[in-house]
mmCIF file of the C-alpha atoms, coordinates in Angstrom:
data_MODEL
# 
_entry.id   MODEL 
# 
loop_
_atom_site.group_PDB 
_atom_site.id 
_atom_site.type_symbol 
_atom_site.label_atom_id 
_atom_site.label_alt_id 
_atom_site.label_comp_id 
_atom_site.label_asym_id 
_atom_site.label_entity_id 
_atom_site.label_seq_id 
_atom_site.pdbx_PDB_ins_code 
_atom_site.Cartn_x 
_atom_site.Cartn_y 
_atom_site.Cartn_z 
_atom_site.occupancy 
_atom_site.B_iso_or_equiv 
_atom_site.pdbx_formal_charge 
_atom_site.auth_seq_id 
_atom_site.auth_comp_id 
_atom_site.auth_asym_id 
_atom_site.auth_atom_id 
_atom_site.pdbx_PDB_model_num 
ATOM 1   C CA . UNK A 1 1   ? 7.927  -4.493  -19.274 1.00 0.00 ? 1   UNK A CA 1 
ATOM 2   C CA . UNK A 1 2   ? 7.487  -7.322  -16.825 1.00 0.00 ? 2   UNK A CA 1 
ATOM 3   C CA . UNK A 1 3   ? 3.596  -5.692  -15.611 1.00 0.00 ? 3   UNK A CA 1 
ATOM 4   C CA . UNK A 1 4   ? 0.433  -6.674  -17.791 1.00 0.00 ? 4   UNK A CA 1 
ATOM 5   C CA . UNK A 1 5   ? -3.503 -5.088  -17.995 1.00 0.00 ? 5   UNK A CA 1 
ATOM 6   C CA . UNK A 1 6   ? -5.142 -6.039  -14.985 1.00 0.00 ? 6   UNK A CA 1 
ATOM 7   C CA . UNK A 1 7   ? -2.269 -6.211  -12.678 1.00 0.00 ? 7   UNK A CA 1 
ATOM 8   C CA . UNK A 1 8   ? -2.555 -5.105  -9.263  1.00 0.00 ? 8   UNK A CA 1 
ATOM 9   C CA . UNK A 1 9   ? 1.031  -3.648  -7.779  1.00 0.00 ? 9   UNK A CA 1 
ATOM 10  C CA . UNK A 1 10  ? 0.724  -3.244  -3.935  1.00 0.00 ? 10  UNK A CA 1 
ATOM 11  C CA . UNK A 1 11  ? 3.536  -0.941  -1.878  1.00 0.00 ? 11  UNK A CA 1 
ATOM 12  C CA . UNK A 1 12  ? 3.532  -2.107  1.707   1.00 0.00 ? 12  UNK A CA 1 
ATOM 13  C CA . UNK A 1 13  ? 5.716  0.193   3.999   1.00 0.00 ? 13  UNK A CA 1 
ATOM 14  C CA . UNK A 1 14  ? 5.850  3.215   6.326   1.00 0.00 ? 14  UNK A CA 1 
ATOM 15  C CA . UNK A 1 15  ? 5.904  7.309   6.158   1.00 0.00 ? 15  UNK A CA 1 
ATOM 16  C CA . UNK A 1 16  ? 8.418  6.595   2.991   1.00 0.00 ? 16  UNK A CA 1 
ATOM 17  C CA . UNK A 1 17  ? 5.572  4.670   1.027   1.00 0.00 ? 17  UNK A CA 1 
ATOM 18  C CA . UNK A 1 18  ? 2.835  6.434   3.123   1.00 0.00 ? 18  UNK A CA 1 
ATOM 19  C CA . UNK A 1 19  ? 3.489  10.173  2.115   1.00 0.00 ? 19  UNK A CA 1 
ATOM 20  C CA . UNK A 1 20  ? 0.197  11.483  2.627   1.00 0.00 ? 20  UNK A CA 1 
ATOM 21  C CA . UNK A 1 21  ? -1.891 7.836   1.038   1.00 0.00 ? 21  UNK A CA 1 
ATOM 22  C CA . UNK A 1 22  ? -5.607 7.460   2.158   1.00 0.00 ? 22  UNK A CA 1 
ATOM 23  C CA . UNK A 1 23  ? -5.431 4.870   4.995   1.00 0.00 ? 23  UNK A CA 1 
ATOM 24  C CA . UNK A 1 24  ? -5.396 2.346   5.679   1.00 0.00 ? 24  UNK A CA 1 
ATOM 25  C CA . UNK A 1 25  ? -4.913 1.499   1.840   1.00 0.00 ? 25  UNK A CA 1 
ATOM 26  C CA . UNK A 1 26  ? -4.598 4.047   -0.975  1.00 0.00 ? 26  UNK A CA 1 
ATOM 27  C CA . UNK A 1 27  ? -5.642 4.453   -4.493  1.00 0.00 ? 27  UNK A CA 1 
ATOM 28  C CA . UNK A 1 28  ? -7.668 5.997   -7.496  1.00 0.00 ? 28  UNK A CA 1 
ATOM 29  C CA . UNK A 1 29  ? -8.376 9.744   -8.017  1.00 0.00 ? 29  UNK A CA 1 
ATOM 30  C CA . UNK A 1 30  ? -7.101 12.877  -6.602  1.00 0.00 ? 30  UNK A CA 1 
ATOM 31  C CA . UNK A 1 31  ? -4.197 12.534  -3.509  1.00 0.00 ? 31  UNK A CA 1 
ATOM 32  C CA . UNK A 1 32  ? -5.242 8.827   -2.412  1.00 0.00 ? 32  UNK A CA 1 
ATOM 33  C CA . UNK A 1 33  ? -1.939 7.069   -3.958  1.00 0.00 ? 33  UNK A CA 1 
ATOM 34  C CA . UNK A 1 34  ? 0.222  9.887   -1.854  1.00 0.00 ? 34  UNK A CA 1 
ATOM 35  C CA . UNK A 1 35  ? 3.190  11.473  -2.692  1.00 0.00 ? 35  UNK A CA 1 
ATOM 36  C CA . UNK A 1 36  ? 5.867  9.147   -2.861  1.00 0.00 ? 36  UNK A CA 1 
ATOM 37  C CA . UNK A 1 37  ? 7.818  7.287   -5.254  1.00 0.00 ? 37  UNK A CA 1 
ATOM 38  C CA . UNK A 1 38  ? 4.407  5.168   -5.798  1.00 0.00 ? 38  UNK A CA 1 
ATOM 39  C CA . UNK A 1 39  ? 3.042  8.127   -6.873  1.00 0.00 ? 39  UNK A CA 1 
ATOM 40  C CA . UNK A 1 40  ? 6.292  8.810   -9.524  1.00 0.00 ? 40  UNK A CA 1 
ATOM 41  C CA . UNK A 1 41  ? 5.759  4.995   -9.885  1.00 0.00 ? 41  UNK A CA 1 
ATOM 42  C CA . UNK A 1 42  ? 2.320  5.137   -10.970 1.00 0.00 ? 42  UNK A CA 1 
ATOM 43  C CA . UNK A 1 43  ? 2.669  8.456   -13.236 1.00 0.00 ? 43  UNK A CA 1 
ATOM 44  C CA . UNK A 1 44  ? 5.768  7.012   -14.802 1.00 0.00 ? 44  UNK A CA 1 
ATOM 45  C CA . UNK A 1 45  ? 3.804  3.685   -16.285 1.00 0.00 ? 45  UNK A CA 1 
ATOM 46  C CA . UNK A 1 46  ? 0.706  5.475   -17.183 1.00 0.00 ? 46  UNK A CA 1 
ATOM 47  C CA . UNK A 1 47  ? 2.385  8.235   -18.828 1.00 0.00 ? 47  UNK A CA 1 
ATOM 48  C CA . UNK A 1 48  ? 4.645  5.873   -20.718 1.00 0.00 ? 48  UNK A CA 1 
ATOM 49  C CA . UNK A 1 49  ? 2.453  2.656   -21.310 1.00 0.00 ? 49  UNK A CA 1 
ATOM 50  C CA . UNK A 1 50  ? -0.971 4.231   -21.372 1.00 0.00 ? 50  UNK A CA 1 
ATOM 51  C CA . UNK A 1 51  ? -2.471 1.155   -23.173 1.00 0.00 ? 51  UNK A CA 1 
ATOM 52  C CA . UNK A 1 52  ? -1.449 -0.964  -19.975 1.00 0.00 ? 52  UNK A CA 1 
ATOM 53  C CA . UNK A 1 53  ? -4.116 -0.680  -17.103 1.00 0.00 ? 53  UNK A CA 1 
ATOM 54  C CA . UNK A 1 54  ? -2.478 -1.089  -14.066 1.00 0.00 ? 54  UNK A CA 1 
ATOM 55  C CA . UNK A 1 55  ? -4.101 -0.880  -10.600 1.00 0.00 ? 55  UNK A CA 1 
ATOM 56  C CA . UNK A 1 56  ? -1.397 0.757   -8.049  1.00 0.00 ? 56  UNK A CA 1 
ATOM 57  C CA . UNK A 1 57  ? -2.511 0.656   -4.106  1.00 0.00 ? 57  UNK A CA 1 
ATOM 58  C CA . UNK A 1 58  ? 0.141  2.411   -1.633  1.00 0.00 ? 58  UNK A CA 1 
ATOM 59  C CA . UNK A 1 59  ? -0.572 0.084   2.094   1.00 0.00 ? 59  UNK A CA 1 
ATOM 60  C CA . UNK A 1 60  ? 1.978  2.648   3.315   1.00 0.00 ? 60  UNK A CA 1 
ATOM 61  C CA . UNK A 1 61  ? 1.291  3.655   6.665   1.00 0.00 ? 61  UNK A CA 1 
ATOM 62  C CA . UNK A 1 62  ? 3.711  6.764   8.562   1.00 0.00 ? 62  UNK A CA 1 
ATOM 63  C CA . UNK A 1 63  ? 5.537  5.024   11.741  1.00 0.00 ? 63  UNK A CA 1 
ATOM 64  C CA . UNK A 1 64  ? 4.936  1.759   11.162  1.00 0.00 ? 64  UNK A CA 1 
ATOM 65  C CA . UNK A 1 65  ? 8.047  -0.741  11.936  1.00 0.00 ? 65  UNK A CA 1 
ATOM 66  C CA . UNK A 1 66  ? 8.246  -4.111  10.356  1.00 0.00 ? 66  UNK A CA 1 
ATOM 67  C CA . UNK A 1 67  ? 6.207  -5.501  13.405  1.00 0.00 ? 67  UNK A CA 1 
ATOM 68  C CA . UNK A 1 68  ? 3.878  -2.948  12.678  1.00 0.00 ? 68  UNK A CA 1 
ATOM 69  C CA . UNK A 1 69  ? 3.651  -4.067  8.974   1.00 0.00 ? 69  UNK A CA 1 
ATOM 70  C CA . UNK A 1 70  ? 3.569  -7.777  10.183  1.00 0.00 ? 70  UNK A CA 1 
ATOM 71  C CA . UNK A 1 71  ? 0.447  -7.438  12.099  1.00 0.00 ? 71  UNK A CA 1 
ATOM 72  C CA . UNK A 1 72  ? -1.343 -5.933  9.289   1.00 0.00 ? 72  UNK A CA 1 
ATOM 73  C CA . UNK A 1 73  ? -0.408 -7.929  6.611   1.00 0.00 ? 73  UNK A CA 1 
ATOM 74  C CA . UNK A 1 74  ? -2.856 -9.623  5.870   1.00 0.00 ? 74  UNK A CA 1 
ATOM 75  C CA . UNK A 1 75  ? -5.704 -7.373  5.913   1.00 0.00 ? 75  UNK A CA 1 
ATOM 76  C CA . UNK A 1 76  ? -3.688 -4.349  3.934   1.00 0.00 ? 76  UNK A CA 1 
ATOM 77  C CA . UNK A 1 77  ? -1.760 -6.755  1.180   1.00 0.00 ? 77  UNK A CA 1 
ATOM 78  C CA . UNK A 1 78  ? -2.807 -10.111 1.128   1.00 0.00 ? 78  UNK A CA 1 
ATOM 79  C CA . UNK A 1 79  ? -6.564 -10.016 1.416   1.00 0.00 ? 79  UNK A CA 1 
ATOM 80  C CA . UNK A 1 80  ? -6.107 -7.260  -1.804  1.00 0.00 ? 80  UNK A CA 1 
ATOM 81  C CA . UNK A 1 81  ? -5.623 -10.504 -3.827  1.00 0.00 ? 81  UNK A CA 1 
ATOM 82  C CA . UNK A 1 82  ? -2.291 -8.508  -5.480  1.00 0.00 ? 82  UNK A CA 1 
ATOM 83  C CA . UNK A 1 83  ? -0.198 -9.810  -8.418  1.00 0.00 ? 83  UNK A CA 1 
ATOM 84  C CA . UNK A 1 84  ? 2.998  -7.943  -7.179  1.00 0.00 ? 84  UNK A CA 1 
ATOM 85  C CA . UNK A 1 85  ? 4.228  -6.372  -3.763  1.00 0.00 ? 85  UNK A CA 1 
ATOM 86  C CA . UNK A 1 86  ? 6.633  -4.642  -3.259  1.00 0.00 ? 86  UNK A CA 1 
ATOM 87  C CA . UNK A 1 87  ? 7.589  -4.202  0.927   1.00 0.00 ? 87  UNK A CA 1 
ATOM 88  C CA . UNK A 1 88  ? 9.964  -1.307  2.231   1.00 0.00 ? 88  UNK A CA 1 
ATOM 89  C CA . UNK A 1 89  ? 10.308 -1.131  5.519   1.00 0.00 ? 89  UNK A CA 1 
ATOM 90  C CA . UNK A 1 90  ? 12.886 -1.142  8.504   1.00 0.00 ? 90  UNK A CA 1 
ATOM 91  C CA . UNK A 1 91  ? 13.548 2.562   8.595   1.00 0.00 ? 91  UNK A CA 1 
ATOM 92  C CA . UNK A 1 92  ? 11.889 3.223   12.205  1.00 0.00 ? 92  UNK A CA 1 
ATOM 93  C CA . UNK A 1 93  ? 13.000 -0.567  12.867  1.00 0.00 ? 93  UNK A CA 1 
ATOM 94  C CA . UNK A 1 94  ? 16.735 1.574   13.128  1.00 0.00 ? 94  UNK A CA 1 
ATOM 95  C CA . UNK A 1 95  ? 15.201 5.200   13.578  1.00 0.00 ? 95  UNK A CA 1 
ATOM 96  C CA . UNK A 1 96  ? 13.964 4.159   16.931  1.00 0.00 ? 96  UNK A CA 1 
ATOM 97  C CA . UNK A 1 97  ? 17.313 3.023   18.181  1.00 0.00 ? 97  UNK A CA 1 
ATOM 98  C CA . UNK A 1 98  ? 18.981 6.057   17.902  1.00 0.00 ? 98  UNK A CA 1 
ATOM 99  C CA . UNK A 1 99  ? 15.965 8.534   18.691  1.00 0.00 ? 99  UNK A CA 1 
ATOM 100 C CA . UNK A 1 100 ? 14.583 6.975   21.481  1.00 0.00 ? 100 UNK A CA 1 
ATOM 101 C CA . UNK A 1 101 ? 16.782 4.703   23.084  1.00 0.00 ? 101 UNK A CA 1 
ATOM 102 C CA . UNK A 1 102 ? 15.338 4.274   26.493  1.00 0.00 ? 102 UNK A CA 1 
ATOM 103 C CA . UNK A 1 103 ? 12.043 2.705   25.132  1.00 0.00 ? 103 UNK A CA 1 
ATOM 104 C CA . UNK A 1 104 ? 13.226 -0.674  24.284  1.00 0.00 ? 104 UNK A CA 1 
ATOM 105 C CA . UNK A 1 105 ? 9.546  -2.516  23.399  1.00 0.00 ? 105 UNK A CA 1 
ATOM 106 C CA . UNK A 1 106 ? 9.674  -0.020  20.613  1.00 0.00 ? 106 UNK A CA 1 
ATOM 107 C CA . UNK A 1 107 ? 12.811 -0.900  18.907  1.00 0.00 ? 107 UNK A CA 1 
ATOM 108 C CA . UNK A 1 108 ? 12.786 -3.901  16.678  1.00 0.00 ? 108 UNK A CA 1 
ATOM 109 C CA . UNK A 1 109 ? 16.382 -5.939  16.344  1.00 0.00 ? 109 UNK A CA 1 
ATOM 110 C CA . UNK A 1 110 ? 17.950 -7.418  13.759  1.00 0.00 ? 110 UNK A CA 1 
ATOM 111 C CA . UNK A 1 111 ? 16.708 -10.986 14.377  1.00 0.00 ? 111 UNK A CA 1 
ATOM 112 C CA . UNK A 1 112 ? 13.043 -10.176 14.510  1.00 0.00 ? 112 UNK A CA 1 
ATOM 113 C CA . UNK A 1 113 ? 13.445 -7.552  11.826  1.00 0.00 ? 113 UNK A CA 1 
ATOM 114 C CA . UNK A 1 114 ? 14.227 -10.577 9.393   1.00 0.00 ? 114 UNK A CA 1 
ATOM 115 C CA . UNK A 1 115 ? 11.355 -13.000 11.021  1.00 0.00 ? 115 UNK A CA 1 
ATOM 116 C CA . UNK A 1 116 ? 9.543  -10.422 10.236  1.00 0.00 ? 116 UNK A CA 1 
ATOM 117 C CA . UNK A 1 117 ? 10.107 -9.905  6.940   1.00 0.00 ? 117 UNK A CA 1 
ATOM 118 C CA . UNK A 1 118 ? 10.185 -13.034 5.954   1.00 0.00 ? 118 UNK A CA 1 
ATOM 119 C CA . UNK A 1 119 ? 7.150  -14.060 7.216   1.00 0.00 ? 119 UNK A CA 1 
ATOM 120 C CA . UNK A 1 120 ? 5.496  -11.211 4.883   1.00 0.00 ? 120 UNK A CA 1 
ATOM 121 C CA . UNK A 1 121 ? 7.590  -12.895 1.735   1.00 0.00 ? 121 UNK A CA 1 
ATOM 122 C CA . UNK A 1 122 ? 6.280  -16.072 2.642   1.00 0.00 ? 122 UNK A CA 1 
ATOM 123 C CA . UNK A 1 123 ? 2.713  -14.687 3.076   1.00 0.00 ? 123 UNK A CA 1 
ATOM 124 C CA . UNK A 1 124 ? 2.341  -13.861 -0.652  1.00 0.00 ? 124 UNK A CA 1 
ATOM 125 C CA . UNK A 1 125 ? 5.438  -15.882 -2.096  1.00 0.00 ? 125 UNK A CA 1 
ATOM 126 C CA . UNK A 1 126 ? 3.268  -18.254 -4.849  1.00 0.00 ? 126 UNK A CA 1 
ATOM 127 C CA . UNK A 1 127 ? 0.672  -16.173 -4.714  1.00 0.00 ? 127 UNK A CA 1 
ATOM 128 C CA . UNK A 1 128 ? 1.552  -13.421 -6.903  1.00 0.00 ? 128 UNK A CA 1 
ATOM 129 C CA . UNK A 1 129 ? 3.509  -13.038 -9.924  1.00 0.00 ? 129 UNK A CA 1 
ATOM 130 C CA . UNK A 1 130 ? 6.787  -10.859 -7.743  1.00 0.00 ? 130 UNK A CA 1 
ATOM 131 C CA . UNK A 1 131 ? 8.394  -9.513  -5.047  1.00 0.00 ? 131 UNK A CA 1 
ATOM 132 C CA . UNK A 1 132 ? 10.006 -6.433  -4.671  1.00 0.00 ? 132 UNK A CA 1 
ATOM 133 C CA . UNK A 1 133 ? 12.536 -5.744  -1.465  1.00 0.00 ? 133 UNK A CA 1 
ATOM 134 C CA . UNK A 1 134 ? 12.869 -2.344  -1.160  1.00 0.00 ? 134 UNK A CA 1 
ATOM 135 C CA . UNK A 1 135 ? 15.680 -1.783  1.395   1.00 0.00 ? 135 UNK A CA 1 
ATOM 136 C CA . UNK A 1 136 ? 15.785 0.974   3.879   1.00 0.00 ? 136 UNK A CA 1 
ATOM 137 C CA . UNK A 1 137 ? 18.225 3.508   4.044   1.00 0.00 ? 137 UNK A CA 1 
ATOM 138 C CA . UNK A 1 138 ? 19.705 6.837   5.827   1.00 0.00 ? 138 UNK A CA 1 
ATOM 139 C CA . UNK A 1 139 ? 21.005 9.610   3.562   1.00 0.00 ? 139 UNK A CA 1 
ATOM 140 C CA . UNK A 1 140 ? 24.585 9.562   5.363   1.00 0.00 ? 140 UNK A CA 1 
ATOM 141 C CA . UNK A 1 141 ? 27.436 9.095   3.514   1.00 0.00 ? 141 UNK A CA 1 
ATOM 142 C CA . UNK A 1 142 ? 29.783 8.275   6.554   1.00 0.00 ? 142 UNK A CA 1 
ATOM 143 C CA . UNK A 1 143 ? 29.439 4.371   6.540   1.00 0.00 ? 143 UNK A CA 1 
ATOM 144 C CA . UNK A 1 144 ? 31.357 4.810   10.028  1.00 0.00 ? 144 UNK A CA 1 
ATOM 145 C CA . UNK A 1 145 ? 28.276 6.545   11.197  1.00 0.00 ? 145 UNK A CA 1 
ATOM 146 C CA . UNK A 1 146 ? 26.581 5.073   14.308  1.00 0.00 ? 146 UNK A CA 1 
ATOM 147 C CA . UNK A 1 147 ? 22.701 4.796   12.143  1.00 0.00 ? 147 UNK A CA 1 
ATOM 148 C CA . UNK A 1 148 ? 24.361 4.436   8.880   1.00 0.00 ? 148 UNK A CA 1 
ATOM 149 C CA . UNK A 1 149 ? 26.669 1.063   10.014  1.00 0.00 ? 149 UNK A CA 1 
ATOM 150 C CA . UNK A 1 150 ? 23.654 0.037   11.745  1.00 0.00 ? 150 UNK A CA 1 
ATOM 151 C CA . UNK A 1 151 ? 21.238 0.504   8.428   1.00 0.00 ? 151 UNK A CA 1 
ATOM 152 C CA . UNK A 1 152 ? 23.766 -0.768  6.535   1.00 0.00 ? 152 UNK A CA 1 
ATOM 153 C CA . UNK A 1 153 ? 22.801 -4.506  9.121   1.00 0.00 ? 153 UNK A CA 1 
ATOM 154 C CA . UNK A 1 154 ? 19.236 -4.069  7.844   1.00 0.00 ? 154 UNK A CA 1 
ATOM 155 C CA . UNK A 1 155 ? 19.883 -3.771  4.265   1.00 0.00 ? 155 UNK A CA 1 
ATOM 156 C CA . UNK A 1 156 ? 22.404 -6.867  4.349   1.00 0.00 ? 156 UNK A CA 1 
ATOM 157 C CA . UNK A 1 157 ? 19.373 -8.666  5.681   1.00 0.00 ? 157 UNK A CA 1 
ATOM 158 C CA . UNK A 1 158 ? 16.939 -7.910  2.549   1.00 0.00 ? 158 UNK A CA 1 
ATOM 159 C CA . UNK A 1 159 ? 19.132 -8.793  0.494   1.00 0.00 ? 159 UNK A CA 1 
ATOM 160 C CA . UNK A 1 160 ? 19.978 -12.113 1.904   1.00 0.00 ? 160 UNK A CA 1 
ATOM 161 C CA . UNK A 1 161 ? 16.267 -12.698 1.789   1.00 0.00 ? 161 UNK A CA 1 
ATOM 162 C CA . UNK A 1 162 ? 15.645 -11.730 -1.626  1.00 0.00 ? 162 UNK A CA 1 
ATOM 163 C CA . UNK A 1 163 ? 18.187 -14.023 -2.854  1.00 0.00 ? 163 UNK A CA 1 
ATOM 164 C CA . UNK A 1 164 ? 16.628 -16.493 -0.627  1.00 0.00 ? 164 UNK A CA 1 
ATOM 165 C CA . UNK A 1 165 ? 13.614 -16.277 -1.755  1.00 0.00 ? 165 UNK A CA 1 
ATOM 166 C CA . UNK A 1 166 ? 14.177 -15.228 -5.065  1.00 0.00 ? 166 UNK A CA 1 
ATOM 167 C CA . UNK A 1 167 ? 12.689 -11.839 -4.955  1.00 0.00 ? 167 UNK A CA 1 
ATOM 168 C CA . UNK A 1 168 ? 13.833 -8.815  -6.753  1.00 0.00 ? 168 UNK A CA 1 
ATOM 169 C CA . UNK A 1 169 ? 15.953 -6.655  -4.380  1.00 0.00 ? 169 UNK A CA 1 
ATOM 170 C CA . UNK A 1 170 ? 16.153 -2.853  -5.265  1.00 0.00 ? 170 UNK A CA 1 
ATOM 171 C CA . UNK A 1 171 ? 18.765 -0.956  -2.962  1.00 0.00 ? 171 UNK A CA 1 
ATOM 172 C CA . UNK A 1 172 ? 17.706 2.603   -2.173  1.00 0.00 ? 172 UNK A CA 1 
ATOM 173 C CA . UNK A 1 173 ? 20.887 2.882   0.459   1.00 0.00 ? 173 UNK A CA 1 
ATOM 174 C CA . UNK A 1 174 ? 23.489 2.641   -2.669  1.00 0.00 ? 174 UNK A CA 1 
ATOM 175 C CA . UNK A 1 175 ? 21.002 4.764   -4.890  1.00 0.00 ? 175 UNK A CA 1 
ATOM 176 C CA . UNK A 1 176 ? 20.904 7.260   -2.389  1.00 0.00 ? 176 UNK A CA 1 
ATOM 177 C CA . UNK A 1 177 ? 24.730 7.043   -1.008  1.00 0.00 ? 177 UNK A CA 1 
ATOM 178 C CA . UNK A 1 178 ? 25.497 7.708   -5.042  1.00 0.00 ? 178 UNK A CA 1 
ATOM 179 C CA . UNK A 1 179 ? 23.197 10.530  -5.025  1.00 0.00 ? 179 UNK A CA 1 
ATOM 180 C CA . UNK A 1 180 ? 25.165 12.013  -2.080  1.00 0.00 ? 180 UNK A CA 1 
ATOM 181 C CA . UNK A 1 181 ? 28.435 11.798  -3.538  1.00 0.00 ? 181 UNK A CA 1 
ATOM 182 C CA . UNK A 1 182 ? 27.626 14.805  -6.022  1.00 0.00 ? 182 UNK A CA 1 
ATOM 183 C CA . UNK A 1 183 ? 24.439 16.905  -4.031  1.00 0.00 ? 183 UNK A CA 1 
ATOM 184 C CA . UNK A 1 184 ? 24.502 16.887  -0.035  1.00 0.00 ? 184 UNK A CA 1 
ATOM 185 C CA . UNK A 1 185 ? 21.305 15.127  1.455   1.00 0.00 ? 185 UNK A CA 1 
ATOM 186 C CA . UNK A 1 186 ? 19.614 18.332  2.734   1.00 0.00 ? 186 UNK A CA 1 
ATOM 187 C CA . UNK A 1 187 ? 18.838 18.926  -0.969  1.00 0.00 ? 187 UNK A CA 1 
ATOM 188 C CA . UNK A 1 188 ? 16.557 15.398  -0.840  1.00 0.00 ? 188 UNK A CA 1 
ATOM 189 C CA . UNK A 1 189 ? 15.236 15.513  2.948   1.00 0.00 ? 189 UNK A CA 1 
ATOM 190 C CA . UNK A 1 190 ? 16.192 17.707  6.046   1.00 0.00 ? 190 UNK A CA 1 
ATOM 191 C CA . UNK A 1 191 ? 16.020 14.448  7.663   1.00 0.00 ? 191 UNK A CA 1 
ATOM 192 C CA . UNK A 1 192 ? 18.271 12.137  5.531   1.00 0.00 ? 192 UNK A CA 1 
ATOM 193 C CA . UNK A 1 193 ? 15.394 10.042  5.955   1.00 0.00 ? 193 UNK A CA 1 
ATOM 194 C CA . UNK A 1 194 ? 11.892 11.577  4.050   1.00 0.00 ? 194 UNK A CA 1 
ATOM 195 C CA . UNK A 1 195 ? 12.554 12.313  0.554   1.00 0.00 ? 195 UNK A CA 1 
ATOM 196 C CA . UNK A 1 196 ? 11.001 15.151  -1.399  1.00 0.00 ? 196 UNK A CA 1 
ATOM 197 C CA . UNK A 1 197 ? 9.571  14.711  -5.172  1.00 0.00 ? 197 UNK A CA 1 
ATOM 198 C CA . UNK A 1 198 ? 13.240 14.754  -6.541  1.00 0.00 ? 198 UNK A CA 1 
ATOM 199 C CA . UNK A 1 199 ? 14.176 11.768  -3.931  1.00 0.00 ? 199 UNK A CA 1 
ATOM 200 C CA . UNK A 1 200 ? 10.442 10.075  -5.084  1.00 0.00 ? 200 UNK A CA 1 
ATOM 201 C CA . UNK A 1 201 ? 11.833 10.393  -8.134  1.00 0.00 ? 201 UNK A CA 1 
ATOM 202 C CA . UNK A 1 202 ? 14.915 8.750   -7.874  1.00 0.00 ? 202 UNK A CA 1 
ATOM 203 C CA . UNK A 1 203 ? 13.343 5.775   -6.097  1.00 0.00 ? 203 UNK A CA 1 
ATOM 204 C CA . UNK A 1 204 ? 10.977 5.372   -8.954  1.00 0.00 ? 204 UNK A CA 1 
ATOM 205 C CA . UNK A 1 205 ? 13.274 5.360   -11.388 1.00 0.00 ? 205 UNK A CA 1 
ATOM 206 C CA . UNK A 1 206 ? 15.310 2.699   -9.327  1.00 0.00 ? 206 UNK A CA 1 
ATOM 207 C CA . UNK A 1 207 ? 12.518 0.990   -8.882  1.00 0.00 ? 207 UNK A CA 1 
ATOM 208 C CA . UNK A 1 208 ? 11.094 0.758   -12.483 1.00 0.00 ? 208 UNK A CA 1 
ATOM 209 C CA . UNK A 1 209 ? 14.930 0.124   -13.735 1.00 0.00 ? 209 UNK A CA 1 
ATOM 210 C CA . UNK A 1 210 ? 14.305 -3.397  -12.515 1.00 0.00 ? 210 UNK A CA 1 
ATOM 211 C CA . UNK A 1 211 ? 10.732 -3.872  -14.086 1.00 0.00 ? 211 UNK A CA 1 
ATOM 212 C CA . UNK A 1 212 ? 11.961 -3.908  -18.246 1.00 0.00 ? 212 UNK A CA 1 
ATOM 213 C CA . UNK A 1 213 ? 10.753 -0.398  -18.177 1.00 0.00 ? 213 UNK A CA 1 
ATOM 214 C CA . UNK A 1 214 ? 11.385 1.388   -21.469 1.00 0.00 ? 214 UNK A CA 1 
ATOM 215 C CA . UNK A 1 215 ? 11.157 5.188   -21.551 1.00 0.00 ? 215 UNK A CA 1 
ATOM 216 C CA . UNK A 1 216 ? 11.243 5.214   -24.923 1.00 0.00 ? 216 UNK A CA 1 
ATOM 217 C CA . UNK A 1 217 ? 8.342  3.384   -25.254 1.00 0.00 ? 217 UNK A CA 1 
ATOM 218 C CA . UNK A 1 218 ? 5.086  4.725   -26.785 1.00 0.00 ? 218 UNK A CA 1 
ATOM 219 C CA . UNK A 1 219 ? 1.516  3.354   -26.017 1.00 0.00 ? 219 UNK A CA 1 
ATOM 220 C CA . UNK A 1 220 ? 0.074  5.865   -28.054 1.00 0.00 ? 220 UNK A CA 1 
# 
């Protein structure tokens, strides 16, 4: 497994990574990490690699676009002095598009999505041991869909800039368009967009699929 004692693994991102996390920065005892796949992340590597003492902080925070995210970078993932981060975001980036339309200041393109996001990579990039791009995604199916075709933009974009900046790019729109191929979305999220524990699930296992995670493995 690529994470060692002492580690600190930060998940920067919106309601997705948020899921109920103490703000503006979550962690420890009781409900503070959330409910999201950081949660499944964290239970996953402590249940399986007890001996490995690993520090897990969710910076999710519900709304947030990436200019959101931008703005508080620094205070709620830099200045945490983290080994890893992992960033999902540009869900509401898209969401606000379709669901508001008429309120343009709150809509956040293409173009600036990827400033954006790059200037968070570039904020940690040979700082910390990784990055993870998390992509966003919308539980449709229909790639001709109007929000899926335009989701589809965003996710083309992190993973040009993982491969730019050699960060490791984990595709929740493919795990989840898989998914949907065998159970409908409702069975995930009423909203195609916030998962419940079986879609937290999923993600974590994406996620840790690209960490040397061994389930096998026994710490004990």
């Amino acid at each position: 497994m690529i994470f060692e004692s002492g580690d600190r693994l930060v998940f920067a991102g919106d309601s997705v990574t948020d899921m109920g996390s103490a703000q503006p920065v979550g962690e420890g005892l009781f409900d503070n990490v959330g409910r999201s796949y950081v949660r499944e992340i964290e239970n996953l590597l402590s249940a399986v690699y007890p001996e490995v003492n690993l520090r897990v902080t969710n910076s999710g925070i519900s709304g947030n676009t990436s200019r959101d995210l931008l703005s508080r970078f620094d205070r709620d993932v830099v200045s945490l002095d983290p080994d890893w981060v992992s960033i999902c975001i540009g869900i509401n980036d898209v969401w606000r598009q379709f669901d508001t339309p008429a309120i343009f200041d709150a809509q956040v393109m293409p173009d600036e999505y990827e400033s954006n996001v790059e200037k968070m990579i570039l904020a940690v990039k040979g700082r910390v041991k990784g990055i993870f791009i998390l992509s966003p995604y919308y539980m449709e199916p229909n790639r001709e869909d109007r929000m899926r075709a335009r989701m589809d933009e965003y996710v083309a974009i992190c993973r040009k800039l993982a491969e730019k900046h050699g960060c490791v790019f984990v595709d929740f729109q493919k795990l989840y368009a898989d998914y949907c191929r065998v159970r409908h979305s409702s069975y995930i999220a009423w909203d195609r967009i916030h998962p419940n524990q079986v879609g937290a699930a999923l993600m974590a296992r994406e996620f840790l699929s690209h960490c040397g995670f061994d389930y096998g493995h026994k710490g004990f």
